[in-house]
Predicted model as a PDB file, atoms N, CA, C, CB and O in Angstrom, pLDDT in the B-factor column:
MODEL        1                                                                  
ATOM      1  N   UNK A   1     -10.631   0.243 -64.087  1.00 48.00           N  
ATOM      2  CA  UNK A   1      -9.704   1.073 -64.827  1.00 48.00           C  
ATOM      3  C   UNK A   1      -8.331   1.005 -64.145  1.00 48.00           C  
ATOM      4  CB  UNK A   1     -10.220   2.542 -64.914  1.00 48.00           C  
ATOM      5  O   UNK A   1      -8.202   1.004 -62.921  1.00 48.00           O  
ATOM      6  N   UNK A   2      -7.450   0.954 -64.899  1.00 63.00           N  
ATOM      7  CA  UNK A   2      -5.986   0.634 -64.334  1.00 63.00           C  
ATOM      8  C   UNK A   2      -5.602   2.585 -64.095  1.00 63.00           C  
ATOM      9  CB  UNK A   2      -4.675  -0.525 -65.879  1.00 63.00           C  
ATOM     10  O   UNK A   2      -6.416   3.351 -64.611  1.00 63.00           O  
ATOM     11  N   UNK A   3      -4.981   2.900 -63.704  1.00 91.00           N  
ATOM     12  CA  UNK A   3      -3.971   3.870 -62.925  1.00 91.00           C  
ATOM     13  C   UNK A   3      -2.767   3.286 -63.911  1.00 91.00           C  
ATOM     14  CB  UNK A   3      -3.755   3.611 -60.925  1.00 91.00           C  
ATOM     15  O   UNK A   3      -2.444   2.188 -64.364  1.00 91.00           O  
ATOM     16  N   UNK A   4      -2.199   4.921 -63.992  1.00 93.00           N  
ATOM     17  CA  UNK A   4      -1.313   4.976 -64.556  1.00 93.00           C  
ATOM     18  C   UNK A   4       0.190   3.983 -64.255  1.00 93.00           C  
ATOM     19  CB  UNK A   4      -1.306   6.194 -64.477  1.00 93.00           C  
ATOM     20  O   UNK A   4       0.832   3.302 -65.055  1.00 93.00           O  
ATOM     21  N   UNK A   5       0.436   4.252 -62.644  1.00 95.00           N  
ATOM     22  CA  UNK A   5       1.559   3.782 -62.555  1.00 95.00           C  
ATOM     23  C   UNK A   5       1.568   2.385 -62.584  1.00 95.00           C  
ATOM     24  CB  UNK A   5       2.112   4.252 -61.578  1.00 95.00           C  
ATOM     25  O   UNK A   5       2.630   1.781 -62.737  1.00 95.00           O  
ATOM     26  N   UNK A   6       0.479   1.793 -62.451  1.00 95.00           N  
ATOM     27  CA  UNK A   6      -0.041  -0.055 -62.254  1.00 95.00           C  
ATOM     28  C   UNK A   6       0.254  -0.539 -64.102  1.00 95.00           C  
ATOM     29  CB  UNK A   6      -2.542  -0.317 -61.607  1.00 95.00           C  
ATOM     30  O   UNK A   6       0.704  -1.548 -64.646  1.00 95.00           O  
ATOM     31  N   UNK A   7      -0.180   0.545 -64.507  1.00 94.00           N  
ATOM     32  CA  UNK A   7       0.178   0.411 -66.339  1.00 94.00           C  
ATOM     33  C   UNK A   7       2.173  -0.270 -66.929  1.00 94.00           C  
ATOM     34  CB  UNK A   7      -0.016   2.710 -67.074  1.00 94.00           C  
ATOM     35  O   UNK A   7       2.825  -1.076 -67.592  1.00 94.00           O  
ATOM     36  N   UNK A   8       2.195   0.993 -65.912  1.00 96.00           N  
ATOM     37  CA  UNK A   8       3.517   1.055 -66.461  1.00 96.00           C  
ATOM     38  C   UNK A   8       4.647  -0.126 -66.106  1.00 96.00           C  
ATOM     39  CB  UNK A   8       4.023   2.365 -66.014  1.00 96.00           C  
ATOM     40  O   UNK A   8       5.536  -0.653 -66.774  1.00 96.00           O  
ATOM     41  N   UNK A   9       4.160  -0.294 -64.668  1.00 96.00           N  
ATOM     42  CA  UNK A   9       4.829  -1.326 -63.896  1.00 96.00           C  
ATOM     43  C   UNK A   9       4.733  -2.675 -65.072  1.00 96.00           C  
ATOM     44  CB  UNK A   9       3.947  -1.598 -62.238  1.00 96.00           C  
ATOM     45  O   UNK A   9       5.496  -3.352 -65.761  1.00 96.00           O  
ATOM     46  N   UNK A  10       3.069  -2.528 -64.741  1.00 96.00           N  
ATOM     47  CA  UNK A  10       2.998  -4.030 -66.031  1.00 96.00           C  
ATOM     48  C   UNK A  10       3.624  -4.082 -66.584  1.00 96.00           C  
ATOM     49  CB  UNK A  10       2.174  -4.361 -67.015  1.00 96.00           C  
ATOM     50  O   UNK A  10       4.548  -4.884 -66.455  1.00 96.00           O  
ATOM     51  N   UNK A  11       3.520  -3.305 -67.492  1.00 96.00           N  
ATOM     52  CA  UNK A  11       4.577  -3.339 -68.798  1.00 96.00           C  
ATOM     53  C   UNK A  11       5.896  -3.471 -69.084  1.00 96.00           C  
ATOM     54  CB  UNK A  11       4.560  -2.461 -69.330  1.00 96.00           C  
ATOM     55  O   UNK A  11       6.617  -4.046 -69.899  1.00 96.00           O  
ATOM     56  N   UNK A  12       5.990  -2.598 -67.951  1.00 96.00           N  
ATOM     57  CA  UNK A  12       7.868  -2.734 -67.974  1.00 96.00           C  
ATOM     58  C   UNK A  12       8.535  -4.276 -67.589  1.00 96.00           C  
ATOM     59  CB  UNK A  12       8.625  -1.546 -66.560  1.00 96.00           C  
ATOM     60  O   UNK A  12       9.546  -4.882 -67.946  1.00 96.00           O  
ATOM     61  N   UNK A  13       7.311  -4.581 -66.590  1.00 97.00           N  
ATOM     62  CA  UNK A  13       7.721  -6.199 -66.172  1.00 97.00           C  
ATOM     63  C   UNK A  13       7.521  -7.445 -67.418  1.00 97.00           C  
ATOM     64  CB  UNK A  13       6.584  -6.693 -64.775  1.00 97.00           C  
ATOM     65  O   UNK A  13       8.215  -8.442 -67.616  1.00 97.00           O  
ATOM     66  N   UNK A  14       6.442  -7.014 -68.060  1.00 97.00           N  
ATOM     67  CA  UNK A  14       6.217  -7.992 -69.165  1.00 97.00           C  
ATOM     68  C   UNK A  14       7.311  -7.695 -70.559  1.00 97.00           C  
ATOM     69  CB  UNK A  14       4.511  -7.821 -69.625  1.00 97.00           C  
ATOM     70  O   UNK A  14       7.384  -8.586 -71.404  1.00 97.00           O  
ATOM     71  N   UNK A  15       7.843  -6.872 -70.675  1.00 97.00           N  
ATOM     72  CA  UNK A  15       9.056  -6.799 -71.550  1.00 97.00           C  
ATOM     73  C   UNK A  15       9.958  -7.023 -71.089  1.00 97.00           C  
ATOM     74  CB  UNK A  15       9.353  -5.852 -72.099  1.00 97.00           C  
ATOM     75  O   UNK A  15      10.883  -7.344 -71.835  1.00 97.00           O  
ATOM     76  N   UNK A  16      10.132  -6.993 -70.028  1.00 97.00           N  
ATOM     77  CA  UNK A  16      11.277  -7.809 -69.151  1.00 97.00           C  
ATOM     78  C   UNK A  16      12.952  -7.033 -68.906  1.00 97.00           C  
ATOM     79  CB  UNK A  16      11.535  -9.386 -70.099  1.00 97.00           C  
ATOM     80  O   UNK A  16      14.131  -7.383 -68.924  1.00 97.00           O  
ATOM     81  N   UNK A  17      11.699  -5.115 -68.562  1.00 97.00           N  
ATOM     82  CA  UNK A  17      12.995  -4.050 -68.275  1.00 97.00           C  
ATOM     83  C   UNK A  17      13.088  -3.801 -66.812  1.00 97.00           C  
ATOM     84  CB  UNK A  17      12.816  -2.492 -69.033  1.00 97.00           C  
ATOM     85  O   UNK A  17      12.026  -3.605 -66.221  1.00 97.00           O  
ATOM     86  N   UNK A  18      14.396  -3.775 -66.022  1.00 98.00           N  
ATOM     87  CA  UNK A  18      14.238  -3.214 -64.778  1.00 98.00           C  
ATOM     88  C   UNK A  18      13.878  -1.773 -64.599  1.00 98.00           C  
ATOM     89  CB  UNK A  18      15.329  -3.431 -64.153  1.00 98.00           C  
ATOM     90  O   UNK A  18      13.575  -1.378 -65.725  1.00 98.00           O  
ATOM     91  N   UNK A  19      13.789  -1.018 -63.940  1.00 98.00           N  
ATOM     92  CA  UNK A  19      13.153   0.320 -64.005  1.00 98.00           C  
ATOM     93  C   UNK A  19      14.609   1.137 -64.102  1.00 98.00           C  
ATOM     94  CB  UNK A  19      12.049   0.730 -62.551  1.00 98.00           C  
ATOM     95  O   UNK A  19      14.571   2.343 -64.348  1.00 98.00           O  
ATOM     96  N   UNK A  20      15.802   0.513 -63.918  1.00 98.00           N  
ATOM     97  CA  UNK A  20      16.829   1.172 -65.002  1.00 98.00           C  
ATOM     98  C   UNK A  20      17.102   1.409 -66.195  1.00 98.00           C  
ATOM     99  CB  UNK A  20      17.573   0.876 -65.011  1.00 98.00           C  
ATOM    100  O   UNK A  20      17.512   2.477 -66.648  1.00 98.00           O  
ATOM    101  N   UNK A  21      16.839   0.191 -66.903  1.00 98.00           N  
ATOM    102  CA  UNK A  21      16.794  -0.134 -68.102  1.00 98.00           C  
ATOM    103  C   UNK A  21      15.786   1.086 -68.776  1.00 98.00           C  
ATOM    104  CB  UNK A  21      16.334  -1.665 -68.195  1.00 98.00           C  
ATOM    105  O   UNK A  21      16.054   1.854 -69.701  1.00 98.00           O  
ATOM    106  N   UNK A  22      14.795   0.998 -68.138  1.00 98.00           N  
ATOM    107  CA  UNK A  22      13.599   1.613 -68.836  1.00 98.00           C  
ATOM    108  C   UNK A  22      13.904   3.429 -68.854  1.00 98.00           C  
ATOM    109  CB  UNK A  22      12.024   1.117 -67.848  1.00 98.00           C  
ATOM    110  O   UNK A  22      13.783   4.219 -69.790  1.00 98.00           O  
ATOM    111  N   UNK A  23      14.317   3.656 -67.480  1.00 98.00           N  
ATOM    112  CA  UNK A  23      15.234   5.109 -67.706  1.00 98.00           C  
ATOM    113  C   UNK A  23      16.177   5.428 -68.285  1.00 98.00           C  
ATOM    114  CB  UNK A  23      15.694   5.576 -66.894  1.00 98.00           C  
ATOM    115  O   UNK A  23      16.471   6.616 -68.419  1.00 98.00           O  
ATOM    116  N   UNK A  24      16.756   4.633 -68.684  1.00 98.00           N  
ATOM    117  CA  UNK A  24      17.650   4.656 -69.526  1.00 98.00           C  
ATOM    118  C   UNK A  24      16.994   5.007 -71.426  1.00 98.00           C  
ATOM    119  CB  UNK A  24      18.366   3.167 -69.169  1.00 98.00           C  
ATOM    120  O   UNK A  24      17.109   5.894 -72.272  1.00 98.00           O  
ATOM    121  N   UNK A  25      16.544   4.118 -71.328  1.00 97.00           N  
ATOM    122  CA  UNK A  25      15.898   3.772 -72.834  1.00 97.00           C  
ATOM    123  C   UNK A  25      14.674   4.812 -72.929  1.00 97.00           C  
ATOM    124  CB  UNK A  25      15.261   1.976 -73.000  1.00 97.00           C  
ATOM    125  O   UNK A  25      14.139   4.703 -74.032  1.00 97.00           O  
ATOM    126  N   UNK A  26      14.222   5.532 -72.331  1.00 97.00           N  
ATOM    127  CA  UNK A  26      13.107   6.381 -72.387  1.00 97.00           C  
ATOM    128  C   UNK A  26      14.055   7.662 -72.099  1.00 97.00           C  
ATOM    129  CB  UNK A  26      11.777   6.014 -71.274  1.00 97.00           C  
ATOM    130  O   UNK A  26      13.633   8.788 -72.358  1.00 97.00           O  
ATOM    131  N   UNK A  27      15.165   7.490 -71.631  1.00 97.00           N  
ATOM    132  CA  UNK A  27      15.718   9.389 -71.586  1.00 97.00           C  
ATOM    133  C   UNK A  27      15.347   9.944 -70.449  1.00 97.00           C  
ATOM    134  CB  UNK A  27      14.990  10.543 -72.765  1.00 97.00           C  
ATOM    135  O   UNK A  27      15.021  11.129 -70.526  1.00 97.00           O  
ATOM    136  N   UNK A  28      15.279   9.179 -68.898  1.00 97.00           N  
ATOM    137  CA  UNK A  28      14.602   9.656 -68.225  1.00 97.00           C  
ATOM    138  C   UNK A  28      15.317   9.395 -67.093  1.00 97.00           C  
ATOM    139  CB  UNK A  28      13.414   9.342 -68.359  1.00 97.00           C  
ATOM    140  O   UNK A  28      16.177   8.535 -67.284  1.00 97.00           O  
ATOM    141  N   UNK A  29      15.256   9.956 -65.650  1.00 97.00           N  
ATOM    142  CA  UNK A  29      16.710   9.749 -64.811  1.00 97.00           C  
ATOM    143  C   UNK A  29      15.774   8.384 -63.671  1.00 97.00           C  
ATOM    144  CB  UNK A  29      17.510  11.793 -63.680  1.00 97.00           C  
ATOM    145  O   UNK A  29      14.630   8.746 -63.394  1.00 97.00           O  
ATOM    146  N   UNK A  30      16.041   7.468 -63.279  1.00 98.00           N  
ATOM    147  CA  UNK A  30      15.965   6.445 -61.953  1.00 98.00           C  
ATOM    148  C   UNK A  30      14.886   7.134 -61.373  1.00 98.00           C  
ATOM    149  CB  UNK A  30      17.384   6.298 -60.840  1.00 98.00           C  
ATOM    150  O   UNK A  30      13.766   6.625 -61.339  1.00 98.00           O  
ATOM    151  N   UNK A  31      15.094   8.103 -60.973  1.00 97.00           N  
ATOM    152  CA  UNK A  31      13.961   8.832 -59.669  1.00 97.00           C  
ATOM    153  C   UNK A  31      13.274   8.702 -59.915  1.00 97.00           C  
ATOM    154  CB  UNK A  31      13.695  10.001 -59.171  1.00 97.00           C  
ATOM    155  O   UNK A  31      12.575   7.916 -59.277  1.00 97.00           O  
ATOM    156  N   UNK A  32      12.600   9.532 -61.459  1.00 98.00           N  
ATOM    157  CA  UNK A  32      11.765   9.258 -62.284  1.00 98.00           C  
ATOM    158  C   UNK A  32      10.932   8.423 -62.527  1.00 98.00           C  
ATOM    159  CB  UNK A  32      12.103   9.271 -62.894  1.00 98.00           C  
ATOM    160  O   UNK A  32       9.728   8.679 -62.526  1.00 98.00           O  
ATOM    161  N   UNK A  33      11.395   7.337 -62.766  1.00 97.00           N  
ATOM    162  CA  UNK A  33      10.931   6.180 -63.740  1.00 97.00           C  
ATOM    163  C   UNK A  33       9.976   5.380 -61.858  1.00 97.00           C  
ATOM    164  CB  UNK A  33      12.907   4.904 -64.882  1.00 97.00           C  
ATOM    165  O   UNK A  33       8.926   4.744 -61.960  1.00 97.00           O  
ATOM    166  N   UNK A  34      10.631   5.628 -60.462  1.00 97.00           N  
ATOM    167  CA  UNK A  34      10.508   5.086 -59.381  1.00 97.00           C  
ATOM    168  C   UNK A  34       9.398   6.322 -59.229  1.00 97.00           C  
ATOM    169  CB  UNK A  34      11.864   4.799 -58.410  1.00 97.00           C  
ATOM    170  O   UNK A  34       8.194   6.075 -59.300  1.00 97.00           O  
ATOM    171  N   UNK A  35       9.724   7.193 -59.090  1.00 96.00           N  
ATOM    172  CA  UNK A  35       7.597   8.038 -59.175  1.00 96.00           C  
ATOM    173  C   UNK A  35       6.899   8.064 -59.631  1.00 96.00           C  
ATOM    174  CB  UNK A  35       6.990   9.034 -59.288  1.00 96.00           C  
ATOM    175  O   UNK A  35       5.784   8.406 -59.237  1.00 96.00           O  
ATOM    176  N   UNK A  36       7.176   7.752 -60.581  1.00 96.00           N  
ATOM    177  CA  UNK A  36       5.924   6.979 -61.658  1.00 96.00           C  
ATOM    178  C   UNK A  36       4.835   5.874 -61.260  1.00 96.00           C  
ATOM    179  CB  UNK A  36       6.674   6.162 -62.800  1.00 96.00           C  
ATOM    180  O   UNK A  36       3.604   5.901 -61.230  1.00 96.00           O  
ATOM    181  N   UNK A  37       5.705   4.977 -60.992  1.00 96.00           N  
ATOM    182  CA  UNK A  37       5.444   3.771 -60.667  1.00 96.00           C  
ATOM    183  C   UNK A  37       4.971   3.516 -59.133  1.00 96.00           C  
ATOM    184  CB  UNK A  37       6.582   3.079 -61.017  1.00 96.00           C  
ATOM    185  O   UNK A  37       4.525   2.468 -58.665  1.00 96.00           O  
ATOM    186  N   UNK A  38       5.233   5.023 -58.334  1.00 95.00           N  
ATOM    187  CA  UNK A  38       5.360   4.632 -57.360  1.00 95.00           C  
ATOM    188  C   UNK A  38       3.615   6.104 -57.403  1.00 95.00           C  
ATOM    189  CB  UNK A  38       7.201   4.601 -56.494  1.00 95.00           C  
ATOM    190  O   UNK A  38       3.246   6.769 -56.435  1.00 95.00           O  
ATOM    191  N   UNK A  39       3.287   6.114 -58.146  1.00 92.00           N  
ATOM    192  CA  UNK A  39       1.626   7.427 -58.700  1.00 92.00           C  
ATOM    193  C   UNK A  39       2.137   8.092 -57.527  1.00 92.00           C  
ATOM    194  CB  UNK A  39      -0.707   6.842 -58.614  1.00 92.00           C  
ATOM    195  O   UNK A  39       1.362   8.353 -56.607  1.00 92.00           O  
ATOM    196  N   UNK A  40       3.719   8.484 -57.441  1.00 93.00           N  
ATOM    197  CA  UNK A  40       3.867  10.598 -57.641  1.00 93.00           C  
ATOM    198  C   UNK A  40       2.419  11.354 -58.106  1.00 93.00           C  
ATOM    199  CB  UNK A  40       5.219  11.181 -59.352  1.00 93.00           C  
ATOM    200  O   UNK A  40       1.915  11.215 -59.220  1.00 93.00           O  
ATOM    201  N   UNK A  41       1.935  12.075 -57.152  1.00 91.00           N  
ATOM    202  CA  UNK A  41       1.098  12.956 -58.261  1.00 91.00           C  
ATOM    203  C   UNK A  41       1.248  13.972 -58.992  1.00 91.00           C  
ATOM    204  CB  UNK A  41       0.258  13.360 -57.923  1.00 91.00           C  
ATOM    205  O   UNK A  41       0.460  14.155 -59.919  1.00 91.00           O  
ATOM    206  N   UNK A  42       2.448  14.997 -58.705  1.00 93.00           N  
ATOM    207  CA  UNK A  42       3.278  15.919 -59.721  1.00 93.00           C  
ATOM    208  C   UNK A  42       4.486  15.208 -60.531  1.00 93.00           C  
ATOM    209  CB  UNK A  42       3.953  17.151 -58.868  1.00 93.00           C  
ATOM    210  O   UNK A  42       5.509  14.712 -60.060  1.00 93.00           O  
ATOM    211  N   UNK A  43       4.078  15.298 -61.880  1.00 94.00           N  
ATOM    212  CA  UNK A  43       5.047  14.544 -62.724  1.00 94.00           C  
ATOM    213  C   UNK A  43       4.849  15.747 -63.537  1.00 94.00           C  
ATOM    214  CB  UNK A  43       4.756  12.909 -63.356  1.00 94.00           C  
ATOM    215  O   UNK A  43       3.935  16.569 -63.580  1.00 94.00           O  
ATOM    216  N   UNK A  44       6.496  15.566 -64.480  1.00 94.00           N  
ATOM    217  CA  UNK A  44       6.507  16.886 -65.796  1.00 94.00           C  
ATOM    218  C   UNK A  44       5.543  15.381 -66.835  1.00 94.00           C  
ATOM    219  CB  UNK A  44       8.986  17.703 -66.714  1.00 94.00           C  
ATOM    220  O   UNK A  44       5.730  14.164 -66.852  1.00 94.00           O  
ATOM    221  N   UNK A  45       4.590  16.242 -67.521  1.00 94.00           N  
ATOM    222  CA  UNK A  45       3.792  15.475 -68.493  1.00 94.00           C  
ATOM    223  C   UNK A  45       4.832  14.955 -69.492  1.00 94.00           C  
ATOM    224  CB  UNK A  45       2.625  16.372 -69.211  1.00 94.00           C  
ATOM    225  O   UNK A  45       5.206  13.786 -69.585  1.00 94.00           O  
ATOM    226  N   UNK A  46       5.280  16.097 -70.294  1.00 96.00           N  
ATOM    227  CA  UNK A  46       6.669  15.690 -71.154  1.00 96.00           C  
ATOM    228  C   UNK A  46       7.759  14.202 -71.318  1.00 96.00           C  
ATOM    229  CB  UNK A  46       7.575  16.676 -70.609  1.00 96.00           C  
ATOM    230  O   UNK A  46       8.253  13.415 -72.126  1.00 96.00           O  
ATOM    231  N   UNK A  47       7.665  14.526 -70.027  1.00 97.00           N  
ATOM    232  CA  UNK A  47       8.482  13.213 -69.182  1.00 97.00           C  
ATOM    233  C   UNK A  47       7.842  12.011 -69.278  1.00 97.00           C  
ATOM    234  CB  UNK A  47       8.627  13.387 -67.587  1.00 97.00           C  
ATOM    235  O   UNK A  47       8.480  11.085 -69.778  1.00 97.00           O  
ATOM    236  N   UNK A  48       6.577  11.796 -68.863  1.00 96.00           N  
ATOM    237  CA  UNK A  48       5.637  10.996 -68.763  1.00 96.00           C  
ATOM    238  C   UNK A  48       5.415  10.350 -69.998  1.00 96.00           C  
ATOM    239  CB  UNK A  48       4.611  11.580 -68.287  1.00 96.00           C  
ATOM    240  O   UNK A  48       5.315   9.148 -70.244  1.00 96.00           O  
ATOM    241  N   UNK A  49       5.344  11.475 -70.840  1.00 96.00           N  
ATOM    242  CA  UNK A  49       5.200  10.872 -72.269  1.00 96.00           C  
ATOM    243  C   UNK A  49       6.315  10.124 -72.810  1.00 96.00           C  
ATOM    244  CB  UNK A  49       4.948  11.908 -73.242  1.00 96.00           C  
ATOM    245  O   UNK A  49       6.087   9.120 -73.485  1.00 96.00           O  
ATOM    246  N   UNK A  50       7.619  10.551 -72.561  1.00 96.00           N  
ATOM    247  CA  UNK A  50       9.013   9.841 -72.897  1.00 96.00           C  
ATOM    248  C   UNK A  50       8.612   8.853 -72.588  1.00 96.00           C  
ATOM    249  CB  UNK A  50      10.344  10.145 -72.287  1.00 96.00           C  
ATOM    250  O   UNK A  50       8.233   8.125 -73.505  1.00 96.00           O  
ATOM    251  N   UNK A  51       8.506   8.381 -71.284  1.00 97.00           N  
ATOM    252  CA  UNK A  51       7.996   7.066 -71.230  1.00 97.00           C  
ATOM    253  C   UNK A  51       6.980   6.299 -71.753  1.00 97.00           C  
ATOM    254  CB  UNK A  51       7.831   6.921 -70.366  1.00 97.00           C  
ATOM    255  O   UNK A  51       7.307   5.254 -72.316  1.00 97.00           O  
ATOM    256  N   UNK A  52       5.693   6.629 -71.678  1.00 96.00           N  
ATOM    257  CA  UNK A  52       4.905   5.943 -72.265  1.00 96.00           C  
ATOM    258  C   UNK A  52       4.672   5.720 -73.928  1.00 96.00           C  
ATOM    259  CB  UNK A  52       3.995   6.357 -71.708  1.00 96.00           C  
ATOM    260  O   UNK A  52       3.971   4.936 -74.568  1.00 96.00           O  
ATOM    261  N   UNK A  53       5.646   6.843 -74.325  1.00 96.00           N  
ATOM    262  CA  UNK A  53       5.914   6.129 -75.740  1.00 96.00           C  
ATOM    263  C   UNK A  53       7.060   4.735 -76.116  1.00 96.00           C  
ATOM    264  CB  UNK A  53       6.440   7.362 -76.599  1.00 96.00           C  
ATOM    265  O   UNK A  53       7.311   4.440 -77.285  1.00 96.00           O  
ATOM    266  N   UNK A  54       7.364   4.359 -75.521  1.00 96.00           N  
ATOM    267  CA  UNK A  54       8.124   3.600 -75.662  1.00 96.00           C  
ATOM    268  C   UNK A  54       7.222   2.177 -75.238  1.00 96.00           C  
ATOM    269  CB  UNK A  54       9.348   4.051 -74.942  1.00 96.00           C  
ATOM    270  O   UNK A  54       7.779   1.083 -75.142  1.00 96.00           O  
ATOM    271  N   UNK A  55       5.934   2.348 -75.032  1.00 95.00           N  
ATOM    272  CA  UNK A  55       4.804   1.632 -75.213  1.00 95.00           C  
ATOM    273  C   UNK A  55       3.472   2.005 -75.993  1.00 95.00           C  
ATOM    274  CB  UNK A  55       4.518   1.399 -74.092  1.00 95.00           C  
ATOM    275  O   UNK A  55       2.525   1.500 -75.391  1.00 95.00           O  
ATOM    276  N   UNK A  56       3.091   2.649 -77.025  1.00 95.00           N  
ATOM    277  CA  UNK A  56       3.118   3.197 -77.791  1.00 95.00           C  
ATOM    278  C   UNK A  56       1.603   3.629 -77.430  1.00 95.00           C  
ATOM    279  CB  UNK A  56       3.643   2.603 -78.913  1.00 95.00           C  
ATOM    280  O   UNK A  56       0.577   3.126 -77.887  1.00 95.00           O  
ATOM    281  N   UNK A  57       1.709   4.638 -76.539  1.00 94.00           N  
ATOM    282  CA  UNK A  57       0.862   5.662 -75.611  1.00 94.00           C  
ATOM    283  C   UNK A  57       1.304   6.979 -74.791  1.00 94.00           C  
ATOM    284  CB  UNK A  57       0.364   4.887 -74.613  1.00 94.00           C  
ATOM    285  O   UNK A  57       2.366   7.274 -74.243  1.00 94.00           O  
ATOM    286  N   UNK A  58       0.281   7.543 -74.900  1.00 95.00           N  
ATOM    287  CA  UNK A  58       0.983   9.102 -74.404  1.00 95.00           C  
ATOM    288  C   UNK A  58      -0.556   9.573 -73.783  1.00 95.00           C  
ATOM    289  CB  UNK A  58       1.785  10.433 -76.050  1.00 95.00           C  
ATOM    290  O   UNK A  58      -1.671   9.169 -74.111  1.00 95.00           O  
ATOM    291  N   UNK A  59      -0.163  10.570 -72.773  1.00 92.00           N  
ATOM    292  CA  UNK A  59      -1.144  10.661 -71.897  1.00 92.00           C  
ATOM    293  C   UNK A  59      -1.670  12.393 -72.620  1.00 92.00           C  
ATOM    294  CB  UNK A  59      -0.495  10.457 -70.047  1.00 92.00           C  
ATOM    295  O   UNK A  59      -0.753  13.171 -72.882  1.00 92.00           O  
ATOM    296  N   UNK A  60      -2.693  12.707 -72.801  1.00 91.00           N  
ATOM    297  CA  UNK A  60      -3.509  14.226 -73.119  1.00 91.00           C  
ATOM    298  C   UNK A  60      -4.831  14.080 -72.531  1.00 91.00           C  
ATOM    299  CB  UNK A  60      -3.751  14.645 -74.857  1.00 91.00           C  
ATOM    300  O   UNK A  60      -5.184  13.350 -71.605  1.00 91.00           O  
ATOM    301  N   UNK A  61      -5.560  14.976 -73.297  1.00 89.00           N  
ATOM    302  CA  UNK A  61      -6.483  15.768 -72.824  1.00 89.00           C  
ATOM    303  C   UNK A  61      -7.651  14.712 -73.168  1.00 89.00           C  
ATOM    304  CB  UNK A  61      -6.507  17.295 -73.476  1.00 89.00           C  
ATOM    305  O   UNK A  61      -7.708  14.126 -74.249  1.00 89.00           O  
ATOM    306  N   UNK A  62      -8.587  14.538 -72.108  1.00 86.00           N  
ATOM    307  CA  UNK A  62      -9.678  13.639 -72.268  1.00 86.00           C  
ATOM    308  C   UNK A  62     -10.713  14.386 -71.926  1.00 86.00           C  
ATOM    309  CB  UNK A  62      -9.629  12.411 -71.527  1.00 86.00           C  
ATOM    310  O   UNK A  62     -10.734  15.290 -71.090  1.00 86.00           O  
ATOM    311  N   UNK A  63     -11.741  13.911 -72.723  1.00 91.00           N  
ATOM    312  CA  UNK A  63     -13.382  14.557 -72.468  1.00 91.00           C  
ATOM    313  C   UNK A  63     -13.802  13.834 -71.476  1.00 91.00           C  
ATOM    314  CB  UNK A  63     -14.568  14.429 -73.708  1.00 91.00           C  
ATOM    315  O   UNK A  63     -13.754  12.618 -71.659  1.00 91.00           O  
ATOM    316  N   UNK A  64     -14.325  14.323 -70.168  1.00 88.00           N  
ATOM    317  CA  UNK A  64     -15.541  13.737 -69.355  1.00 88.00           C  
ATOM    318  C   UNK A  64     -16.691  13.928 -69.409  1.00 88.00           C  
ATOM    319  CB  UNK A  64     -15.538  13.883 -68.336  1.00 88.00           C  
ATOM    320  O   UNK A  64     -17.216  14.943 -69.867  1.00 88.00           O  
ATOM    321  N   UNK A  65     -17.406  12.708 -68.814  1.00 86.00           N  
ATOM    322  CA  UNK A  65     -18.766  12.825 -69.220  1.00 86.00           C  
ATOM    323  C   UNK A  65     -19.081  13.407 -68.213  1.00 86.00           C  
ATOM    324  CB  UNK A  65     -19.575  11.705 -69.555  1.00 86.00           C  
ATOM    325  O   UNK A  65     -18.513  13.377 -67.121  1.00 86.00           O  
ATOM    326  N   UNK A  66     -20.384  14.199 -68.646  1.00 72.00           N  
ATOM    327  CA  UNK A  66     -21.093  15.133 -67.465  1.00 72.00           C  
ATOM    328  C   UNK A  66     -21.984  14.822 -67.208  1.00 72.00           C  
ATOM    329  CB  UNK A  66     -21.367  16.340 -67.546  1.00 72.00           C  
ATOM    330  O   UNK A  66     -22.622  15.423 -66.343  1.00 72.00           O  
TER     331      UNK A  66                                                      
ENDMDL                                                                          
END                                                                             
């Protein structure tokens, strides 16, 4: 299973955005977009989602198995 920030990195590298670009274009400030990537473990979700919609995913509530 990939981790979030290993996701994002991918991605941003395979569209071929620097992690400015991508703060920029997601509404989101540099720091940001570098804790992400860098699995910060307090992130605003909100935020998170700015970003990952712009890959057309957003992070919620998942069932675990018990």
């Amino acid at each position: 299973m990939t981790n979030l920030s290993v996701f994002l990195k991918e991605k941003r590298k395979s569209v071929g955005l620097t992690q400015e670009e991508l703060a920029a274009k997601a509404g989101v400030g540099l720091r940001f977009v570098r804790d992400l990537e860098q699995g910060k473990k307090t992130l605003r979700l909100d935020k998170v989602n700015q970003v990952l919609v712009l890959f057309g995913k957003q992070v919620g509530v998942v069932e675990l198995d018990s």
